[in-house]
C-alpha positions in Angstrom: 81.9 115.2 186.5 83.9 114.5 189.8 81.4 111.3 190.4 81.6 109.9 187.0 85.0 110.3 187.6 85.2 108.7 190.9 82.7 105.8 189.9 84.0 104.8 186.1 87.4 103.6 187.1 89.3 100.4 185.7 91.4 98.3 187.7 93.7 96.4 186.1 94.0 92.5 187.1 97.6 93.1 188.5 96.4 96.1 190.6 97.3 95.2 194.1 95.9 98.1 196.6 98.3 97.2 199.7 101.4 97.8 197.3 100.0 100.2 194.5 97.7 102.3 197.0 96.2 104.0 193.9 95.8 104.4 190.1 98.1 107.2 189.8 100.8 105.6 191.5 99.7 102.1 189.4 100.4 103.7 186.1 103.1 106.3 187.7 100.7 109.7 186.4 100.1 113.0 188.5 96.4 113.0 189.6 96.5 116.6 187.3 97.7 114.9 184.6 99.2 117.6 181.9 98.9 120.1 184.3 101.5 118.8 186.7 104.2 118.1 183.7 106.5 120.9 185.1 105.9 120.0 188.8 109.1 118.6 189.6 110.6 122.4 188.8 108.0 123.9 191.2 105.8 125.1 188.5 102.2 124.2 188.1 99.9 125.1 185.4 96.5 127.0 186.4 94.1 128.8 184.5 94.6 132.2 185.9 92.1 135.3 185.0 93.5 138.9 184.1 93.4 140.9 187.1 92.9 144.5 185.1 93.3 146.1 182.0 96.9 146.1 180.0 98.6 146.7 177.0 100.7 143.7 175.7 103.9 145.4 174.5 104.5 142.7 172.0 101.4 143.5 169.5 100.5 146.7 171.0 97.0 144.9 171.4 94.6 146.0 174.7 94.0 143.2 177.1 91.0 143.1 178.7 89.8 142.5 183.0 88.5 138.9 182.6 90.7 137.7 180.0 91.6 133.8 180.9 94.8 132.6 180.3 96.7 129.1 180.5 99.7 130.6 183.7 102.4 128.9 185.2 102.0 129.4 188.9 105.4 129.0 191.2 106.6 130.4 194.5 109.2 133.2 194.5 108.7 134.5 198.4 107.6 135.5 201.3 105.5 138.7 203.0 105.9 138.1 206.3 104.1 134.3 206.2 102.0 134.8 203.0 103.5 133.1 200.1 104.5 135.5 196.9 103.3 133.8 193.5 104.9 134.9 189.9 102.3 133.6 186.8 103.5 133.5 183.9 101.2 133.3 180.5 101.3 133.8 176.7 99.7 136.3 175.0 97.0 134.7 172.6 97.4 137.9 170.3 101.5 136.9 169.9 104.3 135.6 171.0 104.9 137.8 173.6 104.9 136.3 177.1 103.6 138.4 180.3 104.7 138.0 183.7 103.0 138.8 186.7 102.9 138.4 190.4 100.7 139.5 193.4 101.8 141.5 195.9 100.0 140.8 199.7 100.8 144.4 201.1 99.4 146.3 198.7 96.5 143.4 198.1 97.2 143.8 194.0 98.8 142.2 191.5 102.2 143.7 190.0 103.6 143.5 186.2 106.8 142.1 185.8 107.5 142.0 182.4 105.7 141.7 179.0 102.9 144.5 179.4 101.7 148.0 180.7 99.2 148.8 182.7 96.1 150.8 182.0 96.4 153.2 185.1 92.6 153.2 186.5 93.8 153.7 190.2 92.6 156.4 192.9 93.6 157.4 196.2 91.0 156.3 198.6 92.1 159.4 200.5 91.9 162.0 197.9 88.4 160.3 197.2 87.0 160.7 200.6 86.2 157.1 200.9 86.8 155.0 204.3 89.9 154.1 205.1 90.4 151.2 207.2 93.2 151.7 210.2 96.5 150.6 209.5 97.6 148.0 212.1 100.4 150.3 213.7 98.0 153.0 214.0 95.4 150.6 215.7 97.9 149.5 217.9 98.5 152.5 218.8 95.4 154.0 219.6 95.3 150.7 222.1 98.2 151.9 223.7 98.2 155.5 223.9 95.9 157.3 225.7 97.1 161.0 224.6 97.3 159.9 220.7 93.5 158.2 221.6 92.4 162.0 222.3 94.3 163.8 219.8 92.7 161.4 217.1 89.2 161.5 218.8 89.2 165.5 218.6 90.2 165.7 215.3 87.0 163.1 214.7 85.0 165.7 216.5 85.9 168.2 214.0 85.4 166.6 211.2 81.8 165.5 212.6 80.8 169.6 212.8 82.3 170.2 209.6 80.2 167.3 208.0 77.0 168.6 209.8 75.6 171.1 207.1 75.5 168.6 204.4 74.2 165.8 206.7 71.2 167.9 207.5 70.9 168.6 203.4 70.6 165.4 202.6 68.3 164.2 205.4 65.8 167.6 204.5 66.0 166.0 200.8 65.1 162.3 201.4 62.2 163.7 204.3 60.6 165.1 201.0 60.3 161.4 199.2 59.4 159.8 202.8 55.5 159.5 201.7 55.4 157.0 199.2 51.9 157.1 198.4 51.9 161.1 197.4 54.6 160.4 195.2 53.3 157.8 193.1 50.3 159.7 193.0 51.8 162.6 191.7 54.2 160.7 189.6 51.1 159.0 187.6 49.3 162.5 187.6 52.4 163.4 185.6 52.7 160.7 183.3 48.4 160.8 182.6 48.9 164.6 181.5 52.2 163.9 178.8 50.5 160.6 177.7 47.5 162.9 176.7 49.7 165.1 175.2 52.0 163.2 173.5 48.5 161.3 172.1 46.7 164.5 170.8 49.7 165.0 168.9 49.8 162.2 167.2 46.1 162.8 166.1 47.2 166.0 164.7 50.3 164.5 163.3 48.2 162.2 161.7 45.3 164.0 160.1 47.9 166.7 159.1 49.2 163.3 156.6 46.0 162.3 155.7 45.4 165.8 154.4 48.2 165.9 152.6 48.9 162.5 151.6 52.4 162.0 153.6 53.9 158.5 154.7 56.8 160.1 156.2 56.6 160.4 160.1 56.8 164.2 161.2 59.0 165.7 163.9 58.3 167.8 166.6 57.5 171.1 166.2 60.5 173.6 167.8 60.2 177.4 168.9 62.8 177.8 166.3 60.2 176.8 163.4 57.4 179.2 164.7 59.9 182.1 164.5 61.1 181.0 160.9 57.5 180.2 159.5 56.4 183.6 160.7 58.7 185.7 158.7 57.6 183.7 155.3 54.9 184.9 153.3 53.0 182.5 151.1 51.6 183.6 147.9 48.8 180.4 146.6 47.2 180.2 143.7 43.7 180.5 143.4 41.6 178.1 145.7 39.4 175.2 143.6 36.0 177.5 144.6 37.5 180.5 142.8 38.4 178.8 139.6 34.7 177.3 139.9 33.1 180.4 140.1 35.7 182.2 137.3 34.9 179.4 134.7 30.9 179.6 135.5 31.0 183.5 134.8 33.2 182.8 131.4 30.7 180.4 130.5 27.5 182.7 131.2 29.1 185.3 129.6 29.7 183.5 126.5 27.0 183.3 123.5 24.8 180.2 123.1 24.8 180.0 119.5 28.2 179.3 117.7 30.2 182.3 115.3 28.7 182.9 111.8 30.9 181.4 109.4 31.5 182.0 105.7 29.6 179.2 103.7 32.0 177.4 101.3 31.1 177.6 97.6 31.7 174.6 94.9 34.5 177.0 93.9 36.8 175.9 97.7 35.4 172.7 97.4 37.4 172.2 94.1 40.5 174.0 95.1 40.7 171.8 98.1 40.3 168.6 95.7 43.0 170.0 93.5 45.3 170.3 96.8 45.6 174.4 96.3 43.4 175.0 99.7 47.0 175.7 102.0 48.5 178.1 98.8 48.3 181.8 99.5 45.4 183.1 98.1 44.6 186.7 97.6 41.5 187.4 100.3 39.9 189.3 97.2 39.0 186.4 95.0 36.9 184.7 98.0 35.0 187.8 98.5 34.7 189.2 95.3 36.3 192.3 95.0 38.6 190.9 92.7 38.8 188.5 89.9 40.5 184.7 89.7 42.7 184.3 87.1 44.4 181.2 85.7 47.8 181.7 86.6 46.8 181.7 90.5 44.8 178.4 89.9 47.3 176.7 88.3 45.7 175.8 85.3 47.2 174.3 81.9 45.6 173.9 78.5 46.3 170.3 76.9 45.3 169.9 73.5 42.7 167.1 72.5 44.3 164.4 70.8 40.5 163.9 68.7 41.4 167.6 66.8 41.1 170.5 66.6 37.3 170.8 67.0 37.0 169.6 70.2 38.8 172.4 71.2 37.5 176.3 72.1 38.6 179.6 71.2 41.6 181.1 73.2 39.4 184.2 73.7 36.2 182.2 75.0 35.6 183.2 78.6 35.0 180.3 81.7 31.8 182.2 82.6 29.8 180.0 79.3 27.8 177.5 79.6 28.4 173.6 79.9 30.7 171.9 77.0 29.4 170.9 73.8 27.9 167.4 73.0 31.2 166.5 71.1 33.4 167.3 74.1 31.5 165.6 76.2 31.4 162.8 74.0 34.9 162.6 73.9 35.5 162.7 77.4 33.1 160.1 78.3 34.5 158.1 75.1 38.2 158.4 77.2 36.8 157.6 80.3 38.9 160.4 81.4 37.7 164.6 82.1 39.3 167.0 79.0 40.9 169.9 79.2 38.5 173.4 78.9 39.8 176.0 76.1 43.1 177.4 76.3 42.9 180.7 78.3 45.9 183.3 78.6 47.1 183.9 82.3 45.9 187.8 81.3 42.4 186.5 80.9 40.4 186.4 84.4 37.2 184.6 85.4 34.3 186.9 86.2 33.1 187.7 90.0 31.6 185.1 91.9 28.5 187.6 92.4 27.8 187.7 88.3 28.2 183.8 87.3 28.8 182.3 90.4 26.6 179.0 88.7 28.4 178.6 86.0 31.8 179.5 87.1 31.6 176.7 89.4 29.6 174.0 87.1 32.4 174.9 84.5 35.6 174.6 87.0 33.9 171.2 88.6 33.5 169.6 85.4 36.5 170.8 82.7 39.2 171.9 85.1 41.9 170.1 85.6 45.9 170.2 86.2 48.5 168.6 84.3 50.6 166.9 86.7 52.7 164.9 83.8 55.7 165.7 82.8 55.3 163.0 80.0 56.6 164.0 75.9 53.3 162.2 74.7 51.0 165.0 75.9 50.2 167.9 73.7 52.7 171.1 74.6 51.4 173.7 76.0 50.7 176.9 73.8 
Protein backbone atom coordinates (compact mmCIF):
# COMPACT_ATOMS: atom_id res chain seq x y z
CA UNK A 1 0.00 0.00 0.00
CA UNK A 2 2.80 2.47 1.25
CA UNK A 3 4.58 1.91 -2.43
CA UNK A 4 1.61 2.35 -4.55
CA UNK A 5 1.24 5.16 -2.57
CA UNK A 6 4.70 6.51 -2.87
CA UNK A 7 4.95 5.65 -6.71
CA UNK A 8 1.18 6.80 -8.07
CA UNK A 9 1.58 10.51 -7.31
CA UNK A 10 0.35 13.49 -9.55
CA UNK A 11 2.21 16.57 -9.88
CA UNK A 12 0.49 19.28 -11.00
CA UNK A 13 2.17 21.60 -13.88
CA UNK A 14 2.45 24.56 -11.31
CA UNK A 15 4.17 22.34 -8.72
CA UNK A 16 7.48 23.95 -8.06
CA UNK A 17 9.61 21.58 -5.50
CA UNK A 18 12.13 24.47 -4.30
CA UNK A 19 8.95 26.65 -3.15
CA UNK A 20 6.20 23.84 -2.49
CA UNK A 21 8.73 21.17 -0.98
CA UNK A 22 5.76 18.66 -1.12
CA UNK A 23 2.20 17.66 -2.05
CA UNK A 24 0.76 18.28 1.22
CA UNK A 25 2.08 21.58 1.52
CA UNK A 26 1.05 22.16 -2.51
CA UNK A 27 -2.57 21.57 -1.76
CA UNK A 28 -2.21 22.79 2.03
CA UNK A 29 -3.55 18.94 3.57
CA UNK A 30 -2.09 17.02 6.63
CA UNK A 31 -0.18 13.93 5.34
CA UNK A 32 -3.11 12.03 7.76
CA UNK A 33 -5.59 13.56 6.10
CA UNK A 34 -9.05 13.20 8.28
CA UNK A 35 -7.20 12.09 10.96
CA UNK A 36 -5.36 15.19 11.71
CA UNK A 37 -8.69 17.50 11.42
CA UNK A 38 -8.47 18.34 15.25
CA UNK A 39 -4.66 18.65 15.21
CA UNK A 40 -4.38 22.24 15.67
CA UNK A 41 -6.24 21.56 19.36
CA UNK A 42 -3.70 18.91 20.21
CA UNK A 43 -5.88 16.13 19.43
CA UNK A 44 -5.25 13.33 16.95
CA UNK A 45 -7.43 10.62 15.96
CA UNK A 46 -6.03 6.89 16.35
CA UNK A 47 -7.61 3.64 16.33
CA UNK A 48 -7.11 2.63 19.86
CA UNK A 49 -7.96 -1.17 21.12
CA UNK A 50 -9.84 -1.82 24.52
CA UNK A 51 -7.34 -2.53 27.06
CA UNK A 52 -9.91 -4.93 29.28
CA UNK A 53 -13.26 -5.71 30.00
CA UNK A 54 -16.00 -2.83 30.98
CA UNK A 55 -19.36 -1.99 31.30
CA UNK A 56 -20.56 1.13 29.30
CA UNK A 57 -22.85 2.92 31.82
CA UNK A 58 -24.76 4.43 29.06
CA UNK A 59 -26.52 1.09 27.67
CA UNK A 60 -25.54 -1.14 30.41
CA UNK A 61 -23.96 -3.22 27.45
CA UNK A 62 -20.48 -5.43 28.29
CA UNK A 63 -17.49 -4.28 26.35
CA UNK A 64 -15.18 -6.65 25.46
CA UNK A 65 -10.76 -6.88 25.62
CA UNK A 66 -10.05 -6.31 21.88
CA UNK A 67 -12.84 -4.13 21.07
CA UNK A 68 -11.45 -1.38 18.41
CA UNK A 69 -12.55 1.94 18.65
CA UNK A 70 -12.07 5.31 16.58
CA UNK A 71 -10.06 7.59 20.04
CA UNK A 72 -9.03 10.90 20.25
CA UNK A 73 -5.48 10.76 21.56
CA UNK A 74 -4.01 14.18 23.44
CA UNK A 75 -1.46 14.91 26.04
CA UNK A 76 -2.65 15.77 29.54
CA UNK A 77 0.91 15.22 31.62
CA UNK A 78 3.76 14.09 32.77
CA UNK A 79 5.25 10.93 35.08
CA UNK A 80 8.38 11.96 35.68
CA UNK A 81 9.44 12.27 31.69
CA UNK A 82 6.85 9.82 30.30
CA UNK A 83 4.02 11.59 28.64
CA UNK A 84 0.29 10.91 30.16
CA UNK A 85 -2.30 10.26 27.15
CA UNK A 86 -6.35 10.67 27.80
CA UNK A 87 -8.40 8.69 24.61
CA UNK A 88 -11.37 9.48 24.22
CA UNK A 89 -13.98 7.15 22.06
CA UNK A 90 -17.77 6.60 21.41
CA UNK A 91 -19.51 3.71 22.33
CA UNK A 92 -20.78 1.86 19.15
CA UNK A 93 -23.72 0.44 21.40
CA UNK A 94 -24.85 4.42 22.14
CA UNK A 95 -24.25 7.64 22.61
CA UNK A 96 -22.40 7.32 25.50
CA UNK A 97 -18.76 8.53 25.26
CA UNK A 98 -15.82 6.77 27.39
CA UNK A 99 -12.83 8.31 28.53
CA UNK A 100 -9.69 6.75 29.31
CA UNK A 101 -6.05 7.36 30.07
CA UNK A 102 -2.84 5.24 30.85
CA UNK A 103 -1.15 5.51 33.83
CA UNK A 104 3.00 4.76 33.56
CA UNK A 105 3.40 3.89 37.41
CA UNK A 106 1.15 1.45 37.63
CA UNK A 107 1.79 0.24 33.76
CA UNK A 108 -2.33 0.20 33.20
CA UNK A 109 -4.74 2.06 31.77
CA UNK A 110 -7.33 4.07 34.13
CA UNK A 111 -11.23 4.97 33.47
CA UNK A 112 -12.10 8.38 33.58
CA UNK A 113 -15.44 8.60 32.78
CA UNK A 114 -18.21 6.80 30.82
CA UNK A 115 -17.75 3.04 31.97
CA UNK A 116 -16.95 0.51 34.86
CA UNK A 117 -14.60 -1.81 35.02
CA UNK A 118 -14.88 -5.55 35.15
CA UNK A 119 -12.45 -6.12 38.21
CA UNK A 120 -10.19 -9.30 36.99
CA UNK A 121 -7.06 -8.03 39.03
CA UNK A 122 -4.79 -10.02 41.61
CA UNK A 123 -2.12 -9.33 43.82
CA UNK A 124 1.04 -10.67 42.50
CA UNK A 125 1.92 -11.06 46.11
CA UNK A 126 -0.97 -12.75 47.56
CA UNK A 127 -0.49 -15.04 44.26
CA UNK A 128 3.01 -16.04 45.06
CA UNK A 129 4.21 -14.95 41.70
CA UNK A 130 7.69 -13.02 41.19
CA UNK A 131 7.92 -9.78 41.99
CA UNK A 132 10.37 -7.68 40.34
CA UNK A 133 12.44 -5.18 42.92
CA UNK A 134 11.22 -1.87 43.19
CA UNK A 135 13.92 0.68 42.21
CA UNK A 136 14.31 2.19 45.84
CA UNK A 137 14.61 -1.18 47.24
CA UNK A 138 17.30 -2.07 44.47
CA UNK A 139 19.10 0.90 45.27
CA UNK A 140 19.15 0.10 48.36
CA UNK A 141 20.39 -3.28 48.48
CA UNK A 142 23.36 -1.44 46.42
CA UNK A 143 24.02 0.69 49.15
CA UNK A 144 23.49 -1.05 52.35
CA UNK A 145 25.35 -3.70 53.38
CA UNK A 146 23.33 -4.65 56.72
CA UNK A 147 19.73 -4.39 54.71
CA UNK A 148 21.92 -6.76 51.87
CA UNK A 149 21.99 -9.44 54.84
CA UNK A 150 18.83 -8.99 56.46
CA UNK A 151 17.16 -9.48 52.94
CA UNK A 152 19.64 -12.40 51.94
CA UNK A 153 18.62 -14.34 55.36
CA UNK A 154 15.21 -14.03 54.96
CA UNK A 155 15.97 -15.58 51.18
CA UNK A 156 17.59 -18.35 52.96
CA UNK A 157 14.53 -19.09 54.87
CA UNK A 158 12.27 -19.08 52.36
CA UNK A 159 14.71 -21.46 50.26
CA UNK A 160 14.31 -24.33 53.40
CA UNK A 161 10.80 -23.69 53.67
CA UNK A 162 10.35 -24.31 49.81
CA UNK A 163 12.61 -27.50 50.08
CA UNK A 164 9.90 -30.22 50.80
CA UNK A 165 7.80 -29.35 47.79
CA UNK A 166 10.89 -28.93 45.51
CA UNK A 167 11.94 -32.42 46.27
CA UNK A 168 8.00 -33.48 45.54
CA UNK A 169 8.00 -32.30 42.46
CA UNK A 170 11.46 -33.36 41.20
CA UNK A 171 10.53 -37.33 42.73
CA UNK A 172 7.28 -36.74 40.41
CA UNK A 173 8.79 -35.71 37.06
CA UNK A 174 11.98 -38.52 37.83
CA UNK A 175 8.98 -41.04 37.31
CA UNK A 176 8.02 -39.72 33.50
CA UNK A 177 12.05 -39.25 32.76
CA UNK A 178 11.98 -42.62 30.57
CA UNK A 179 10.15 -41.76 27.68
CA UNK A 180 10.22 -44.99 25.94
CA UNK A 181 8.44 -47.08 29.08
CA UNK A 182 5.87 -44.58 29.04
CA UNK A 183 4.68 -44.72 25.58
CA UNK A 184 4.95 -48.25 25.88
CA UNK A 185 2.77 -48.53 28.59
CA UNK A 186 0.59 -45.77 27.43
CA UNK A 187 -0.22 -47.80 24.08
CA UNK A 188 -0.54 -51.06 26.22
CA UNK A 189 -3.36 -49.08 27.76
CA UNK A 190 -5.03 -47.80 24.92
CA UNK A 191 -4.75 -51.64 22.97
CA UNK A 192 -6.65 -53.20 26.13
CA UNK A 193 -9.80 -50.32 26.11
CA UNK A 194 -9.84 -50.38 22.29
CA UNK A 195 -10.46 -54.22 22.64
CA UNK A 196 -12.85 -53.53 25.02
CA UNK A 197 -14.66 -50.78 23.90
CA UNK A 198 -14.81 -53.08 20.31
CA UNK A 199 -16.23 -56.36 21.95
CA UNK A 200 -18.83 -54.26 23.12
CA UNK A 201 -19.92 -53.00 20.26
CA UNK A 202 -20.15 -56.57 18.83
CA UNK A 203 -22.46 -57.34 21.62
CA UNK A 204 -24.25 -54.16 21.32
CA UNK A 205 -24.74 -55.01 17.94
CA UNK A 206 -25.95 -58.56 17.81
CA UNK A 207 -28.03 -57.73 20.96
CA UNK A 208 -30.07 -55.29 17.88
CA UNK A 209 -29.89 -57.67 15.30
CA UNK A 210 -31.73 -60.07 17.62
CA UNK A 211 -34.14 -57.90 18.44
CA UNK A 212 -34.58 -55.81 15.61
CA UNK A 213 -33.47 -52.27 17.25
CA UNK A 214 -32.09 -49.14 15.31
CA UNK A 215 -31.62 -47.14 18.34
CA UNK A 216 -27.97 -47.06 19.69
CA UNK A 217 -27.77 -48.57 23.32
CA UNK A 218 -26.00 -47.10 26.30
CA UNK A 219 -23.68 -48.45 28.59
CA UNK A 220 -24.50 -50.76 30.98
CA UNK A 221 -24.25 -49.20 34.87
CA UNK A 222 -23.89 -51.21 38.27
CA UNK A 223 -27.07 -49.45 39.00
CA UNK A 224 -28.97 -51.53 36.09
CA UNK A 225 -27.60 -54.95 37.34
CA UNK A 226 -28.94 -54.23 40.78
CA UNK A 227 -32.37 -53.13 39.40
CA UNK A 228 -32.74 -55.99 36.73
CA UNK A 229 -31.98 -58.38 39.46
CA UNK A 230 -34.88 -57.69 41.71
CA UNK A 231 -37.42 -58.08 38.47
CA UNK A 232 -38.96 -61.24 37.79
CA UNK A 233 -40.09 -61.94 34.21
CA UNK A 234 -43.00 -64.11 33.65
CA UNK A 235 -42.87 -65.17 29.35
CA UNK A 236 -45.17 -66.76 27.55
CA UNK A 237 -44.70 -70.00 26.20
CA UNK A 238 -41.51 -70.37 23.98
CA UNK A 239 -42.40 -71.13 19.84
CA UNK A 240 -41.10 -75.06 20.68
CA UNK A 241 -43.75 -75.41 23.35
CA UNK A 242 -46.67 -74.16 21.37
CA UNK A 243 -45.24 -76.59 18.52
CA UNK A 244 -45.24 -79.53 20.50
CA UNK A 245 -48.86 -78.48 22.37
CA UNK A 246 -50.59 -78.11 18.91
CA UNK A 247 -48.88 -81.56 17.60
CA UNK A 248 -50.33 -83.46 20.71
CA UNK A 249 -53.95 -81.67 20.11
CA UNK A 250 -53.80 -82.70 16.72
CA UNK A 251 -52.76 -86.58 17.49
CA UNK A 252 -55.17 -86.64 19.92
CA UNK A 253 -57.97 -85.56 17.68
CA UNK A 254 -60.10 -88.19 15.49
CA UNK A 255 -59.34 -88.59 11.76
CA UNK A 256 -62.70 -88.96 10.52
CA UNK A 257 -65.09 -85.87 10.89
CA UNK A 258 -68.42 -85.84 13.65
CA UNK A 259 -71.52 -87.92 12.45
CA UNK A 260 -74.10 -85.57 11.52
CA UNK A 261 -77.77 -85.80 11.16
CA UNK A 262 -78.64 -86.29 7.35
CA UNK A 263 -81.19 -83.59 6.20
CA UNK A 264 -84.47 -84.92 4.88
CA UNK A 265 -86.61 -83.28 1.81
CA UNK A 266 -88.75 -82.13 4.85
CA UNK A 267 -85.47 -79.18 6.01
CA UNK A 268 -84.75 -78.82 2.59
CA UNK A 269 -88.32 -77.31 2.00
CA UNK A 270 -88.48 -75.33 5.29
CA UNK A 271 -85.22 -73.72 4.30
CA UNK A 272 -86.76 -72.84 0.72
CA UNK A 273 -89.82 -71.45 2.49
CA UNK A 274 -87.30 -69.25 4.66
CA UNK A 275 -88.65 -71.02 8.18
CA UNK A 276 -85.02 -72.78 8.64
CA UNK A 277 -83.85 -69.75 11.46
CA UNK A 278 -87.70 -70.01 13.28
CA UNK A 279 -87.74 -71.88 16.56
CA UNK A 280 -88.62 -75.21 15.95
CA UNK A 281 -89.58 -77.68 18.54
CA UNK A 282 -86.42 -80.36 18.63
CA UNK A 283 -89.37 -83.07 18.61
CA UNK A 284 -90.66 -82.72 15.08
CA UNK A 285 -86.97 -83.36 13.58
CA UNK A 286 -86.65 -86.42 15.52
CA UNK A 287 -89.91 -87.78 15.66
CA UNK A 288 -91.21 -87.90 18.92
CA UNK A 289 -93.70 -85.53 18.06
CA UNK A 290 -95.88 -84.53 15.34
CA UNK A 291 -95.71 -81.19 12.77
CA UNK A 292 -98.69 -79.41 12.60
CA UNK A 293 -99.75 -76.57 10.39
CA UNK A 294 -99.81 -73.79 12.49
CA UNK A 295 -95.92 -74.22 13.15
CA UNK A 296 -95.32 -74.38 9.30
CA UNK A 297 -97.10 -71.61 8.51
CA UNK A 298 -99.45 -72.88 6.22
CA UNK A 299 -102.70 -71.30 4.60
CA UNK A 300 -105.47 -72.83 2.50
CA UNK A 301 -106.39 -70.70 -0.71
CA UNK A 302 -109.34 -71.81 -2.51
CA UNK A 303 -109.04 -72.81 -6.30
CA UNK A 304 -110.49 -70.29 -8.38
CA UNK A 305 -111.56 -73.58 -11.03
CA UNK A 306 -114.29 -74.83 -8.10
CA UNK A 307 -114.90 -76.54 -5.83
CA UNK A 308 -113.74 -79.94 -7.06
CA UNK A 309 -110.37 -79.21 -7.36
CA UNK A 310 -110.45 -78.88 -3.87
CA UNK A 311 -110.05 -81.80 -0.83
CA UNK A 312 -111.83 -82.53 2.18
CA UNK A 313 -110.94 -80.47 5.31
CA UNK A 314 -110.50 -83.84 7.17
CA UNK A 315 -108.12 -85.46 4.50
CA UNK A 316 -104.79 -86.06 6.06
CA UNK A 317 -101.08 -84.77 4.29
CA UNK A 318 -99.85 -88.39 4.71
CA UNK A 319 -102.04 -89.43 1.02
CA UNK A 320 -100.83 -89.92 -1.87
CA UNK A 321 -99.87 -87.49 -4.85
CA UNK A 322 -102.82 -84.98 -6.08
CA UNK A 323 -105.34 -85.99 -8.50
CA UNK A 324 -105.08 -85.69 -12.31
CA UNK A 325 -107.47 -82.61 -12.27
CA UNK A 326 -105.35 -80.71 -9.68
CA UNK A 327 -102.47 -81.34 -11.38
CA UNK A 328 -104.07 -80.32 -14.48
CA UNK A 329 -104.99 -77.16 -13.13
CA UNK A 330 -101.78 -76.32 -11.74
CA UNK A 331 -99.80 -76.95 -14.75
CA UNK A 332 -102.78 -75.20 -16.71
CA UNK A 333 -101.81 -71.90 -14.24
CA UNK A 334 -98.33 -72.31 -14.67
CA UNK A 335 -98.40 -71.75 -11.03
CA UNK A 336 -98.27 -74.76 -7.80
CA UNK A 337 -102.01 -74.94 -5.96
CA UNK A 338 -102.82 -74.87 -2.73
CA UNK A 339 -103.23 -78.71 -0.85
CA UNK A 340 -106.73 -79.19 1.06
CA UNK A 341 -107.64 -77.01 3.75
CA UNK A 342 -106.37 -78.50 7.05
CA UNK A 343 -107.29 -77.21 10.69
CA UNK A 344 -104.24 -76.00 12.81
CA UNK A 345 -105.68 -79.01 15.31
CA UNK A 346 -104.88 -81.49 12.60
CA UNK A 347 -101.11 -82.77 12.59
CA UNK A 348 -98.97 -84.54 10.02
CA UNK A 349 -97.98 -88.07 10.94
CA UNK A 350 -94.26 -89.02 12.17
CA UNK A 351 -91.53 -88.85 9.90
CA UNK A 352 -90.86 -92.72 10.76
CA UNK A 353 -94.53 -93.83 9.33
CA UNK A 354 -94.83 -91.70 5.94
CA UNK A 355 -91.75 -90.07 5.74
CA UNK A 356 -92.12 -90.55 1.56
CA UNK A 357 -95.09 -89.19 1.17
CA UNK A 358 -95.05 -86.52 3.77
CA UNK A 359 -92.26 -85.01 2.00
CA UNK A 360 -93.38 -85.72 -1.84
CA UNK A 361 -96.72 -84.08 -0.68
CA UNK A 362 -95.04 -80.90 1.24
CA UNK A 363 -92.49 -80.51 -1.94
CA UNK A 364 -95.11 -80.42 -4.39
CA UNK A 365 -98.60 -78.72 -2.89
CA UNK A 366 -97.22 -76.68 -0.05
CA UNK A 367 -97.03 -73.41 -0.24
CA UNK A 368 -97.46 -69.88 1.79
CA UNK A 369 -99.59 -67.07 1.03
CA UNK A 370 -97.50 -64.21 1.16
CA UNK A 371 -100.30 -61.73 -0.51
CA UNK A 372 -102.19 -59.63 1.23
CA UNK A 373 -104.16 -58.98 -2.05
CA UNK A 374 -108.64 -58.86 -1.80
CA UNK A 375 -108.53 -60.99 -5.16
CA UNK A 376 -107.46 -64.19 -3.44
CA UNK A 377 -109.93 -66.48 -1.97
CA UNK A 378 -110.27 -65.76 2.12
CA UNK A 379 -109.16 -68.05 4.17
CA UNK A 380 -111.75 -70.49 5.93
Amino acid sequence: MGERKGVNKYYPPDFDPAKHVSLNKYRNSHPLRERARKLSQGILIIRFEMPYNIWCDGCKNHIGMGVRYNAEKKKVGNYYTTPIYRFRMKCHLCVNYIEMQTDPANCDYVIVSGAQRKEERWDMQDNEQILTTEHEEKKKLETDAMYRLEHGTVDQSKLQRAIPTLSNIQEAQSAWKDDFAINSMLRRKFREEKKIIQEEEEKDLALQTKANLSIPLVQETEEDRRLAALLKYHSLDSYEDKQKLKRTEISGRSWFPPAQAPAGKATDTLKKLGLAGKAVPPKALTGGSHITIGHLGIVRRKSREGPESLRSPGESLEHGPRTGGQSHDSAAHGMPQQSSPVANGDVLPAEGTASTSCSASLSSSLVADYSNSSSDSEVD
